[in-house]
N, C-alpha and C positions, 0 to 999 in steps of 0.2 A: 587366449589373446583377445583386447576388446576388442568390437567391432566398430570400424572409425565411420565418421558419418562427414559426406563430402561437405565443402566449405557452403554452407548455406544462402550467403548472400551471393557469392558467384553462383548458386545454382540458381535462387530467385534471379539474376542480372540476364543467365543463358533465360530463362522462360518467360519472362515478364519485363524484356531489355525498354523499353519502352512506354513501360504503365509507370505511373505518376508512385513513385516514394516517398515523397516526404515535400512539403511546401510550407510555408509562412505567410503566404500571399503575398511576399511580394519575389522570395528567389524560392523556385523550385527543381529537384532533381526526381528524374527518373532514377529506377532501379540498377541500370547501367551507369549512369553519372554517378548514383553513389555508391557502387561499388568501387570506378575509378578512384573517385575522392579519397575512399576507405584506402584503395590499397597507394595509393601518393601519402597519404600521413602516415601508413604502416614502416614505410622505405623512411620516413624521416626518425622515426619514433626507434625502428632497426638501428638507423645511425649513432643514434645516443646509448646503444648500449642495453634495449627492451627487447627482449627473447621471450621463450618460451618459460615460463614460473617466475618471472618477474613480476615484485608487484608495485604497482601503478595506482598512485591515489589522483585522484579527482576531482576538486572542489567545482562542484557541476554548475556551468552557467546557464541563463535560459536562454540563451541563442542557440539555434539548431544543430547549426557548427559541432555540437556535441555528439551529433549522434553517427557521424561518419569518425570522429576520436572513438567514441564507444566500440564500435564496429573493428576499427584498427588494431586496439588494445588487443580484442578477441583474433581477432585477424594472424598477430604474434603468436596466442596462446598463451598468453601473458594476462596475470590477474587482476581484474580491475577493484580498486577499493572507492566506490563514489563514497565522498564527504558533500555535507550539508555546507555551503556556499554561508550562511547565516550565525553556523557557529561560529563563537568566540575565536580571537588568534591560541588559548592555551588550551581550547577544548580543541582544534585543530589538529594543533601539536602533539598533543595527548594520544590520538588515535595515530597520527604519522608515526607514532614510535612506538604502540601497541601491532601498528601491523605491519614493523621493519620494512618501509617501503622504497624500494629501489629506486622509485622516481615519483616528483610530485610537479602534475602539470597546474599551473593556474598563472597567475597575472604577478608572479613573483613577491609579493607581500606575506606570503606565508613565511613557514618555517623552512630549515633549513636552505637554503639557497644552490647551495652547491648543489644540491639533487632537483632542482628546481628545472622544469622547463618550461618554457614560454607558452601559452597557450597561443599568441597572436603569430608566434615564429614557425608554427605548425603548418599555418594557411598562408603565409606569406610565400608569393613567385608560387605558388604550388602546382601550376602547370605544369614547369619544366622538371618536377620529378616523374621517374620511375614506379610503376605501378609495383611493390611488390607483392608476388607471385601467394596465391593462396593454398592452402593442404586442407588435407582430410583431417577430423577432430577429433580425439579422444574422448567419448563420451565423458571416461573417468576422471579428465581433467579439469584441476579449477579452473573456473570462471571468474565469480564474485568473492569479495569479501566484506559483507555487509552490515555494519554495526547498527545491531535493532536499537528500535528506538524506545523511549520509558524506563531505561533501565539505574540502577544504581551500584555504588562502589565501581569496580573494574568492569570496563564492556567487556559484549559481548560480539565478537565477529563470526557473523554466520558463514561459511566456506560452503557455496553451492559450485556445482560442477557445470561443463556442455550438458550434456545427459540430461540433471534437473530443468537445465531451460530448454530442452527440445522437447522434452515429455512433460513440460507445463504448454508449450505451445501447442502443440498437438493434442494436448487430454480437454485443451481451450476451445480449440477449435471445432474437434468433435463435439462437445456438447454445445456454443452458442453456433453450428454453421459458419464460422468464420472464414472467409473465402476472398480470392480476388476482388470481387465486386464491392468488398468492402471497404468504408474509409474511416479512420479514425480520428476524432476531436483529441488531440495528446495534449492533455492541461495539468496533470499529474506532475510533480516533484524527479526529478530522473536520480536523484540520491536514494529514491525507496523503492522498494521493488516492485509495486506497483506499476509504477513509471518506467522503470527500467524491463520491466519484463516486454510493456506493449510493443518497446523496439525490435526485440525478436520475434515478438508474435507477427507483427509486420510483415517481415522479411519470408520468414517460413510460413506464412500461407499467403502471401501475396497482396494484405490489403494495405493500402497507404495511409498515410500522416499529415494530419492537417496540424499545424503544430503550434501552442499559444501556448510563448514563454510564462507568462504569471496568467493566474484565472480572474476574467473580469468579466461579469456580466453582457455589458454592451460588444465586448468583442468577442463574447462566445456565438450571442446570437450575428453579429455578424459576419462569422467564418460559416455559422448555420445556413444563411442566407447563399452566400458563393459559392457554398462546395457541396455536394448533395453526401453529407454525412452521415454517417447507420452505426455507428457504434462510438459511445465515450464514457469514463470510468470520472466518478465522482465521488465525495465524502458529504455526508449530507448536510454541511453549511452550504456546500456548493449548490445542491439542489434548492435548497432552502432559497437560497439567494437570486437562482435563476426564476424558480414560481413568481418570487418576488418582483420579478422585473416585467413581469406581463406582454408577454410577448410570446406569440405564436409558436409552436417547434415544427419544425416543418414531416411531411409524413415519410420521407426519406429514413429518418431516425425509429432504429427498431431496435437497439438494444440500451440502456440507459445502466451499468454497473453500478451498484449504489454498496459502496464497504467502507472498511476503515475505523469506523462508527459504528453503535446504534444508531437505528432510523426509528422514531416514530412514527406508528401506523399510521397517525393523522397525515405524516407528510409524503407514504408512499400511497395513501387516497387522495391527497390532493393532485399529486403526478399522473393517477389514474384519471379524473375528472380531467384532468388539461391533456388528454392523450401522452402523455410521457410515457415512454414504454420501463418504466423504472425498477430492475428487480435486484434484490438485497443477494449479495456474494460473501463468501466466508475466506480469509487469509490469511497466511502471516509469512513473515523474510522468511523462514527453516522449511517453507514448503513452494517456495518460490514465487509466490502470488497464493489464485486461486485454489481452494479448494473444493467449495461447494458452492453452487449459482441457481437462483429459478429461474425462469423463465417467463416470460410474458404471455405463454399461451398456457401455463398452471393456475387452473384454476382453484388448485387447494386452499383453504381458506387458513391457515395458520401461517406467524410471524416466524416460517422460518425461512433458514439462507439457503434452503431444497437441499437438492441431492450430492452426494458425491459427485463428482467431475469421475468419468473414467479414464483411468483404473485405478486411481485412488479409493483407497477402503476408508471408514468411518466406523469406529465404535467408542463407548464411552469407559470409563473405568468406573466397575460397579463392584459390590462387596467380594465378588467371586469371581473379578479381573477383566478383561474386554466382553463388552458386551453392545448386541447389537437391538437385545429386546425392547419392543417399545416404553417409553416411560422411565426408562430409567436414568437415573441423573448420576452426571459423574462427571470427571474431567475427560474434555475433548480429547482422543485417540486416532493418530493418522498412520496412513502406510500406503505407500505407493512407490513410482519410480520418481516424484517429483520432492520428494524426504530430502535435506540436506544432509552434507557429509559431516558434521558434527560444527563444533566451536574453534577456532584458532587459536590453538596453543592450550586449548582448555579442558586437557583431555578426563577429566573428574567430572565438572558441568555439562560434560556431552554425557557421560555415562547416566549423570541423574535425567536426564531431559528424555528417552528412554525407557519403556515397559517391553523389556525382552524386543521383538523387533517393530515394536509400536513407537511415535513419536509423542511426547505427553507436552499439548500444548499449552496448559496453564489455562487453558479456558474451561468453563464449567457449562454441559449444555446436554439434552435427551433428543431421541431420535425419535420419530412417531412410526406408527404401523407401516408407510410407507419410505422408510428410512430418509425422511426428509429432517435437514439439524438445524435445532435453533437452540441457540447461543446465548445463554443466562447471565453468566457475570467471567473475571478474571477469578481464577481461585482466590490470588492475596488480595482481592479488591473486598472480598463478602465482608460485609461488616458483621458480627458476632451481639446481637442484642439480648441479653439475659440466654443465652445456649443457642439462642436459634441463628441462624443465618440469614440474613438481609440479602439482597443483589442491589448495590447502587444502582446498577443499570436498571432496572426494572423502574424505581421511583423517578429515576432522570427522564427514562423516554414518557411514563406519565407524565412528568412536568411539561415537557416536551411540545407533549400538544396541545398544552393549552394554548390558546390563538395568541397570547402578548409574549411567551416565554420563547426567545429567540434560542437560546441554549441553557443548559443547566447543568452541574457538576454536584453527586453527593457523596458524600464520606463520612465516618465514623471520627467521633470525636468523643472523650470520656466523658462516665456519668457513674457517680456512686452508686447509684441502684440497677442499674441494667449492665453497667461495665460497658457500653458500648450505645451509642445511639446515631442514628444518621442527622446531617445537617444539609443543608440543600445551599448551591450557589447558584441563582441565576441571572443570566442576564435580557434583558427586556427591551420591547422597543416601543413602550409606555408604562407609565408609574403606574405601579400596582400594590397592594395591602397586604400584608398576612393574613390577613382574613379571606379574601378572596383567593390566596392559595391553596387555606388550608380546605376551603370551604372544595377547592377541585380534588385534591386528593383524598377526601372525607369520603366520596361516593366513588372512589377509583382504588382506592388499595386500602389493606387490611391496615386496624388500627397500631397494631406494630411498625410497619412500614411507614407512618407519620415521619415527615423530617421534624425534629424539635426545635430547629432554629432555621431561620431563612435569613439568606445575605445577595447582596446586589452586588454587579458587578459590572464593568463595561465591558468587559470578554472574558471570556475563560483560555487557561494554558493548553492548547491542543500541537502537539506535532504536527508535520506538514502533509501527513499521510490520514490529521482529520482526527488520528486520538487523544483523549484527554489526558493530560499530565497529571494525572491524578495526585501524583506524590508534591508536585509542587504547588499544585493548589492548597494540600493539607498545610502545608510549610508559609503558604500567602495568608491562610485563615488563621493558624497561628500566630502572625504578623502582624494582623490587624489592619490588611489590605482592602478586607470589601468592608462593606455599611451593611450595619444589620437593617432586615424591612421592616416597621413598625405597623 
């Protein structure tokens, strides 16, 4: 029999009924108010016909209003499916009927209608509902259903359980200290797991939510200024963008999560010169968030995303299967309690995504002597130049730091003699030459690793979660979308 774990937010509401949850600056709740809130839209959400295994898509807005629905959904035990608010109305569609969803709340413009609920008729009179009554959890139950992002042909929906998001909040905690005392900057996407994780992280160990619907510089630093904040998760355009704005951080702020992305070194030395306390974390949807995190007080001198989180494992697949030895390069290998429960409906794709009871992330990456992981490339991303293997990533985060190259995307494109060569796209916040690119990477990376073409751009395709859409970049340079640099 599992062992059920009491309802979390009612037990955060008994202990912390009165510490600050969640604010916007201008309406805030305590942990008691939002549990109320949670269980008044649970009793409406009941009404409609939302139980337990029912699943509930989301087209997630930035008003915070979301996070006492989010809460409610769980509340049911009923599965939440967030969709991106930005996709098209047929790529919408597409996933509402990939994950037969028994109800879909938003603003009524979507699909189906009949299964439609109001998001505004949720909160509307909502005082004079009934709180309903909350239960203990079934670790083993689902939770989310989260279609990862970058992918092609048929998605993928990842089916993470309670379980996964209690032993990602807890494996979190334990290794950044995350505690009451603590506050969160939440400027994250709440459709990626990212975003949608901090919310539980919140709740089950007690720190609050300062909360900014879209990420804007000037109003990051001024939620910095009013609320003495210590921890907030960024992609590093975001960072990029904050250094950018020249402005003080205040000394409050002690954990800076920097993922999603490569980061170039340049730009987690410049966070270090401006006191940012900025350290590179390792992720993905099938592991719930975090995997691996450094810390600010590691002073190891290598580019990687540090240690396991405990009691997540880490090894790599090497000629003679998992392996934990230093140096050795393979595709990333995880295992823990925060593993998801497989694919939705996909049960072949879950089997490949699996080495016996390891999880085979697609990323390619070596451990050092003190088992800390840095993150080389995507396996399908290595471009193949005459037999050898290239890492885009590798050439992109050099580009990276050069002081004018705001961002950069490379990829393989053919070549009669090598079968494979990389091209670079970036984009800049001054006109620059091929020469002076080539002349940066000449003293930086091996003469193979050359891009042989350079193209401009005004942004590059990244998800909301900060990663490069690499396939549709290939399909835009195909296109004849950017300008070659001369």
């Amino acid at each position: 029999m599992a062992n059920f774990i009491p309802d979390w937010l009612r037990a955060r509401a008994e202990l912390s009924s009165e510490s600050l949850a969640l604010t916007d600056g201008h309406e805030s709740w305590t942990f008691q108010q939002l549990h109320q809130v949670t269980g008044r839209i649970a009793t409406r959400l009941a009404r409609r016909g939302i139980s337990q295994g029912s699943r509930v898509a989301l087209a997630m807005p930035g008003h915070m209003k979301v996070v006492p629905l989010i809460h409610a959904v769980s509340r049911l035990g009923a599965v939440l499916v967030p969709l991106n608010p930005r996709l098209r109305p047929d790529e919408t569609a597409a996933l509402v009927e990939d994950a037969a969803v028994d109800a879909l709340i938003g603003d009524g413009s979507g699909p189906h209608p009949d299964r439609t609920i109001l998001l505004d008729d949720l909160f509307l009179n909502l005082d004079t509902e009934p709180e309903h009554p909350s239960s203990a959890i079934n670790p083993e139950t689902i939770q989310f259903l989260v279609y990862t992002s970058g992918t092609t042909g048929r998605p993928k929906g990842a089916l993470l359980s309670y379980g996964n998001t209690y032993a990602s909040a807890v494996s979190s905690a334990i290794h950044m200290g995350t505690g009451p005392e603590d506050l969160w900057l939440h400027m994250m996407p709440v459709f990626h797991i990212g975003g949608l994780s901090i919310l539980f992280r919140s709740v089950i160990t007690g720190s609050g939510i300062v909360w900014l619907p879209q990420f804007d510089p000037a109003a990051v630093f001024r939620l910095l200024r009013e609320y003495p904040v210590t921890l907030m998760s960024v992609v590093p355009t975001m960072l990029y963008r904050l250094l950018g704005h020249n402005e003080a951080f205040p000394p409050t702020l002690r954990l800076v999560l920097l993922g999603g992305a490569p980061a170039p070194s340049s730009l987690i030395e410049e966070a270090r010169t401006r006191n940012v306390p900025a350290v590179q974390t390792y992720g993905l949807t099938e592991t719930g968030s975090q995997i691996a995190t450094r810390l600010p007080s590691d002073q190891h001198g290598s580019p990687s995303s540090g240690h396991a989180i405990y009691p997540t494992e880490i090894a790599v697949l090497g000629p003679q299967g998992p392996t934990q030895d230093a140096g050795v390069q393979g595709e990333i290998l995880v295992k823990g309690p925060t593993v998801f429960q497989g694919y939705w409906r996909q049960p072949e794709r879950t089997a490949e995504t699996f080495w016996h009871d390891w999880l085979k992330t697609g990323d390619i990456g070596y451990l050092d002597g003190r088992g800390y992981l840095t993150v080389v490339d995507r396996e399908k991303d290595l471009i193949i130049k005459g037999g050898e293997n290239l890492s885009p990533t590798e050439i992109e985060v050099t580009l990276m730091a050069h002081p004018h190259v705001v961002d950069a995307g490379v990829v393989g494109i053919a070549d009669a003699e090598w079968g494979q060569v990389p091209a670079a796209i970036v984009a800049v916040d001054q006109p620059i030459s091929v020469e002076e690119l080539r002349q940066w990477t000449a003293t930086r990376l091996s003469t193979l690793k050359h891009p042989s073409q350079y193209y401009q751009a005004d942004a590059l395709p990244r998800t909301a979660s900060g990663k490069l859409r690499r396939r549709e970049l290939v399909s835009q340079l195909a296109a004849g979308l950017y300008r070659p640099i001369s």
